[in-house]
C-alpha positions in Angstrom: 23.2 -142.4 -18.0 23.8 -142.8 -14.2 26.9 -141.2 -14.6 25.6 -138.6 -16.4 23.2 -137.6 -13.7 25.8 -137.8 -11.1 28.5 -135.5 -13.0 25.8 -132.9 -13.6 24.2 -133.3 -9.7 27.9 -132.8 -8.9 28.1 -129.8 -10.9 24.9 -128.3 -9.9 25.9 -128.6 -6.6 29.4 -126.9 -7.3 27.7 -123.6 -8.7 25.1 -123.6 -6.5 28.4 -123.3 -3.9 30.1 -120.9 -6.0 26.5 -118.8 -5.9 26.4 -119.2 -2.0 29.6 -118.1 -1.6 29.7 -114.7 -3.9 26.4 -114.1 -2.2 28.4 -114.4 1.6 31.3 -112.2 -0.1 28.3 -109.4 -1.0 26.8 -109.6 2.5 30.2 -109.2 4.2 30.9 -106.8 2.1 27.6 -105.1 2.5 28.2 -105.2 6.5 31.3 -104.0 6.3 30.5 -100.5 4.3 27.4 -100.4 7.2 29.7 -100.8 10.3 32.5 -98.2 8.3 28.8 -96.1 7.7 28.0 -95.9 11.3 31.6 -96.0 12.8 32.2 -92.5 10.7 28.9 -91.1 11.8 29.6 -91.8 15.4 33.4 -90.3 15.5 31.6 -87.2 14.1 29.4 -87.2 16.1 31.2 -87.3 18.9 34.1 -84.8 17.6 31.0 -82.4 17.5 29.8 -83.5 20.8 33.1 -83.0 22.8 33.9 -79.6 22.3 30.5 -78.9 24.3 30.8 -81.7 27.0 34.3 -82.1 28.0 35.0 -78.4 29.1 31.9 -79.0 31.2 32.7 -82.1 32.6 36.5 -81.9 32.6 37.3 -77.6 33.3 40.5 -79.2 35.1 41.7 -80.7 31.7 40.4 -78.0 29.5 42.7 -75.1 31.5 45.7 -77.1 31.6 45.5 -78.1 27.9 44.4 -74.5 27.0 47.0 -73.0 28.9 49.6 -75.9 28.6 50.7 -73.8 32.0 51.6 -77.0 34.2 54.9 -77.7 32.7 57.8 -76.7 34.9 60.8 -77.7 32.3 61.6 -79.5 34.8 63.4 -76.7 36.8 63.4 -75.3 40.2 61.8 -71.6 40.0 63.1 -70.7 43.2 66.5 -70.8 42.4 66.9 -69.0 38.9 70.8 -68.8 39.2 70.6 -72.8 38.1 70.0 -71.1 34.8 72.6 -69.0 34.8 70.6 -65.8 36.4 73.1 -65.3 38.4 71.9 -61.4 39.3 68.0 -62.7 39.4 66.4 -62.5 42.6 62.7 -64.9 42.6 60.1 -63.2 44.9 56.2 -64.3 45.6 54.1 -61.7 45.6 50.4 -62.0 46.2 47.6 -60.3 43.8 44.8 -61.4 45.7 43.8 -63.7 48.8 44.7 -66.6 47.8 46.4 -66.2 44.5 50.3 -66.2 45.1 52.6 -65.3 41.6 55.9 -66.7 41.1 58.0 -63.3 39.9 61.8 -62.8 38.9 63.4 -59.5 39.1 66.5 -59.6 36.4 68.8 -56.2 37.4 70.9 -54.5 34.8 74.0 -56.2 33.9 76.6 -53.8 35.2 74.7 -55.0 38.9 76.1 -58.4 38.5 78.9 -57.8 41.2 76.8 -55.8 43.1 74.2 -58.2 43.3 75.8 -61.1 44.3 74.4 -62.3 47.5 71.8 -59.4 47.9 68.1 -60.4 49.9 64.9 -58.8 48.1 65.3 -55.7 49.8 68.3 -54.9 48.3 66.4 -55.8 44.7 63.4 -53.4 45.4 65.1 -50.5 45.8 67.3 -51.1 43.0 64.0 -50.8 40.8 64.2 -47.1 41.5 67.9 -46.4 40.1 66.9 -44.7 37.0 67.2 -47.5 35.1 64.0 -48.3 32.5 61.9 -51.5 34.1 60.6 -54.1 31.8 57.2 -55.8 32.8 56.9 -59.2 30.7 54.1 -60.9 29.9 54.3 -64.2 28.3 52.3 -66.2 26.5 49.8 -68.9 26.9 52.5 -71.8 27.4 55.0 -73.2 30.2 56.2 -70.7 32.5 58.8 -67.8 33.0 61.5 -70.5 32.6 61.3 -71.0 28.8 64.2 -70.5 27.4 63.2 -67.3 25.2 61.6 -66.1 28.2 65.3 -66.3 29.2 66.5 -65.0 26.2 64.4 -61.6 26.4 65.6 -61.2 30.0 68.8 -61.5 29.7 68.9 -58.8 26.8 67.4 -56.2 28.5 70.0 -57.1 31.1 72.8 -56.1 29.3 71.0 -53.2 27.9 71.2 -51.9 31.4 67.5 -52.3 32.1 65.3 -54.1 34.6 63.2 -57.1 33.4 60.4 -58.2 35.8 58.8 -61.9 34.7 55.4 -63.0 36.0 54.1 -66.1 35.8 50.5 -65.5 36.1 48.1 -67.3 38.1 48.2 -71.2 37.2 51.7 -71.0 35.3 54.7 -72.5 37.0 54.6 -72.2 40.4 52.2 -69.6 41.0 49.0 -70.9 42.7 45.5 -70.9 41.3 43.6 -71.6 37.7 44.0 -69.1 34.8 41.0 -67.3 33.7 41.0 -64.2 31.6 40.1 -62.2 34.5 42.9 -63.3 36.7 45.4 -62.8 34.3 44.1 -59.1 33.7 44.2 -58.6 37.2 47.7 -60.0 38.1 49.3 -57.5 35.4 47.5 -55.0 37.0 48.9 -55.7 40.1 52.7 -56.3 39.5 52.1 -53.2 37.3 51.0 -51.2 40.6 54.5 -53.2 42.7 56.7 -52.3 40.6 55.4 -48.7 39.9 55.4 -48.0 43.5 59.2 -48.8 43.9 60.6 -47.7 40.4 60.5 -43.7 41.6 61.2 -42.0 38.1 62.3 -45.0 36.0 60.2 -45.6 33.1 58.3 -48.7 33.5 57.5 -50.3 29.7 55.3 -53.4 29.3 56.2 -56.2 27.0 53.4 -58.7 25.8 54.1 -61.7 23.7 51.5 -63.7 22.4 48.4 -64.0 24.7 50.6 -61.2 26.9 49.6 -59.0 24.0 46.2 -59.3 25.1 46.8 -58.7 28.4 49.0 -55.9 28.1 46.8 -53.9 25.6 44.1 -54.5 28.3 46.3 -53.6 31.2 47.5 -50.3 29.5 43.5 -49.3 28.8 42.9 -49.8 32.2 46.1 -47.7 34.0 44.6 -45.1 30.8 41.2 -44.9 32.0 42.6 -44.3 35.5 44.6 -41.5 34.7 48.1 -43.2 35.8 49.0 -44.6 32.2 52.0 -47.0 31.9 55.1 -45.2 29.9 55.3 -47.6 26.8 54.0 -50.5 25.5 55.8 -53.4 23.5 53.6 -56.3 21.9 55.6 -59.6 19.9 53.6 -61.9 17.8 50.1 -59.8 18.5 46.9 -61.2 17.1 43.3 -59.6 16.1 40.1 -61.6 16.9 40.0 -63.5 13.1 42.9 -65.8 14.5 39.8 -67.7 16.5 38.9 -68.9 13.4 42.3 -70.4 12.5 43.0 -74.3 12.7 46.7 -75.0 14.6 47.6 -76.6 17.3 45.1 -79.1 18.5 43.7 -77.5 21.2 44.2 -73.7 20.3 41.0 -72.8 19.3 39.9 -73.5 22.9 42.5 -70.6 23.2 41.7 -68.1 20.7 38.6 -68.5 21.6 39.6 -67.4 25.2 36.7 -65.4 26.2 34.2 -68.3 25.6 36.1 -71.0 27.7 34.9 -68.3 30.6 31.5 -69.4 29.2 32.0 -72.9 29.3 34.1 -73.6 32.2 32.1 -70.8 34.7 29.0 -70.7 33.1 27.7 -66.9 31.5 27.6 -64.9 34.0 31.4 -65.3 34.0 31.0 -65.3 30.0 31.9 -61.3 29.5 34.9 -60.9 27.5 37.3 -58.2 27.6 38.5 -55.8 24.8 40.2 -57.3 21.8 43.7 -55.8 21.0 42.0 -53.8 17.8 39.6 -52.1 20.2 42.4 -51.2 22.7 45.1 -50.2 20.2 42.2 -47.5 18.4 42.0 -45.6 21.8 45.5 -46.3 23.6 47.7 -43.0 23.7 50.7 -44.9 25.0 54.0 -45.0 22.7 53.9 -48.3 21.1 56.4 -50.8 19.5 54.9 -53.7 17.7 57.8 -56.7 17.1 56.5 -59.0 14.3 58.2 -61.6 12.7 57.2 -62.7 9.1 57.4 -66.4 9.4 55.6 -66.5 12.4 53.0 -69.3 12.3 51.2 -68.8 15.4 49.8 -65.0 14.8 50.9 -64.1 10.6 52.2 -61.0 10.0 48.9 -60.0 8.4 47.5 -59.6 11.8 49.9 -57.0 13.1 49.7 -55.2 9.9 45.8 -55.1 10.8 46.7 -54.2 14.4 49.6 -51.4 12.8 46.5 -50.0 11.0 44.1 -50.0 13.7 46.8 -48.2 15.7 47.8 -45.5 13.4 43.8 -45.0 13.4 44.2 -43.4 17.0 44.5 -39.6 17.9 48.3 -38.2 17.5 49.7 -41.9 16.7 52.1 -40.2 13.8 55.3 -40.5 16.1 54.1 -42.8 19.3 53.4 -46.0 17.0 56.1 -48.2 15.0 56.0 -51.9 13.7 59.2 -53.4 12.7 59.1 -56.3 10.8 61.7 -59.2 10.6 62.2 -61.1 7.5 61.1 -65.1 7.6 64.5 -66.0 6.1 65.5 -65.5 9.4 63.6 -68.3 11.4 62.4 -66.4 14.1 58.4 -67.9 14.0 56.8 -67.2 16.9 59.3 -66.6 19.9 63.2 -66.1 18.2 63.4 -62.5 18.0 65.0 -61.9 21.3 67.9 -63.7 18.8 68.1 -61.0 16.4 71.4 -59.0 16.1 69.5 -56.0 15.3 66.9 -55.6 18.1 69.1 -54.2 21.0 69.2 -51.4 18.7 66.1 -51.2 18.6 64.9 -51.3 22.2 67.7 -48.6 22.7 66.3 -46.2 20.2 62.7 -46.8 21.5 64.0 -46.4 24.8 65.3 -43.3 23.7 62.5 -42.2 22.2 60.5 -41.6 25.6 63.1 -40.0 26.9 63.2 -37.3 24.5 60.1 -35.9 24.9 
């Protein structure tokens, strides 16, 4: 009987420790889905929270991840011929006090010889040999020393044209912080440089990307003040609905551009400029639009939209074209300065101004 009792305390005791322990796993268990609970409600919080604090507390970060414009490939800007430039002159040229912009002047190819130890002087007045000048502004990233950016001046070199590469305010080694403002008003000004020197040469703008922006705005401008730049040329343009596009991580601080103005200088800095439909719908400039069909960055739909919005303005019939490039190709967002096609393309264009 003794025995009895003992075997069955024993096995009392062994479920009751089987019962404490089940009821341990449940509490852990119960803990842990609370701590995952709250953990996940304050990562969301705080992903909604930082979009709100850190441009207010951080502008400095903001810019440079918005404008990825600190990144100098790792290249000195002052001495283009390391990249093979070898009839590039780099100037600094000053928009505003205080604001100095890193420029290259590209000549036409058949200057190479000629060019060959040439000072700035000798580059200036070369702007007014007849030769069509290219203005190009690029996009929100790195600097003129991107290898497309390369790639586009070095075609309208051996097109016999003149390419002229900012780097706007913040970018590469040109001093100051980016804002939409500035960027409007360095165009503006290398616009009024190189138009003062360039005699009777036509003097086309190329956007690309963000550039698209500030072109379209740069061309309404020189319209409204009766002194209208000769043609315009926007790559990988966008309308306003790509603000509502997810992509790279930090882009829709970007295309959201005029609102970081908000954020960063508070609203009475807030006032955005015209969007690229709004500009196109009134422009009277001859315009090519260069749009790849794989790009990822700005889709082709958008420069349909933008083609449409064009075509909407007064006597468009013959000054506006879109030409399309098939995404078999694997241009995306900056490889058409690769295409076999578009020097024939630029030359008709070119042509086109000419003959009216």
């Amino acid at each position: 009987m003794m025995r009895r009792r003992v075997d069955g305390a024993a096995a009392s005791d062994s479920t009751e420790g089987k019962s404490g322990k089940d009821k341990a796993v449940k509490v852990r268990a119960r803990s842990s889905w609370r701590v995952w609970i709250k953990w996940t409600f304050l990562v969301l919080c705080v992903l909604y929270a930082a979009p709100r604090i850190i441009p207010r507390l951080f502008p400095a970060f903001v810019q440079h991840m918005v404008y990825s414009h600190a990144i100098l490939w790792f290249v000195d800007l002052s001495r283009p011929a390391d990249l093979a430039l070898n009839h590039t002159i780099n100037m600094y040229l000053s928009s505003e006090e205080g604001i100095t912009l890193g420029v290259w002047h590209t000549v036409p190819e058949h200057k190479w010889k000629e060019a060959q130890g040439k000072d700035l002087e000798w580059y200036e007045k070369s702007l007014g040999d007849g030769s069509p000048v290219f203005i190009y502004l690029h996009a929100n990233r790195y600097n003129r020393a991107a290898p497309h950016r390369i790639g586009v001046a070095n075609l309208l070199s051996s097109l016999g044209y003149h390419a002229v590469a900012m780097d706007y305010r913040g970018f590469g080694d040109s001093t100051g912080e980016p804002t939409e403002k500035g960027l409007l008003t360095d165009s503006l000004y290398l616009y009024h440089w190189v138009k003062a020197r360039s005699e009777h040469s036509l003097v086309i703008m190329w956007g690309h990307s963000i550039g698209t922006l500030v072109t379209t705005n740069t061309a309404m401008k020189l319209q409204e003040q009766g002194n209208p730049v000769d043609a315009v040329i926007i790559e990988g343009s966008f309308t306003d609905s790509i603000r509502k596009r997810p992509g790279h991580p930090f882009d829709w601080f970007y295309w959201r551009f005029p609102y970081i103005q908000y954020y960063i200088l508070g609203p009475k800095e807030s006032k955005r400029s015209a969007s690229n439909e709004d500009n196109l719908k009134k422009m009277k400039t001859p315009l090519l639009m260069l749009h790849a069909e794989d790009d990822k960055g700005t889709p082709f739909t958008m420069a349909q939209e933008l083609y449409s919005a064009a075509r909407s303005a007064p006597n468009s019939k013959d000054r506006v074209k879109l030409v399309s490039f098939d995404g078999s190709l694997g241009y995306g967002h900056s490889g058409l300065y690769r295409d076999p096609a578009l020097p024939g393309i630029l030359r008709e264009f070119v042509k086109s101004l000419t003959d009216h």
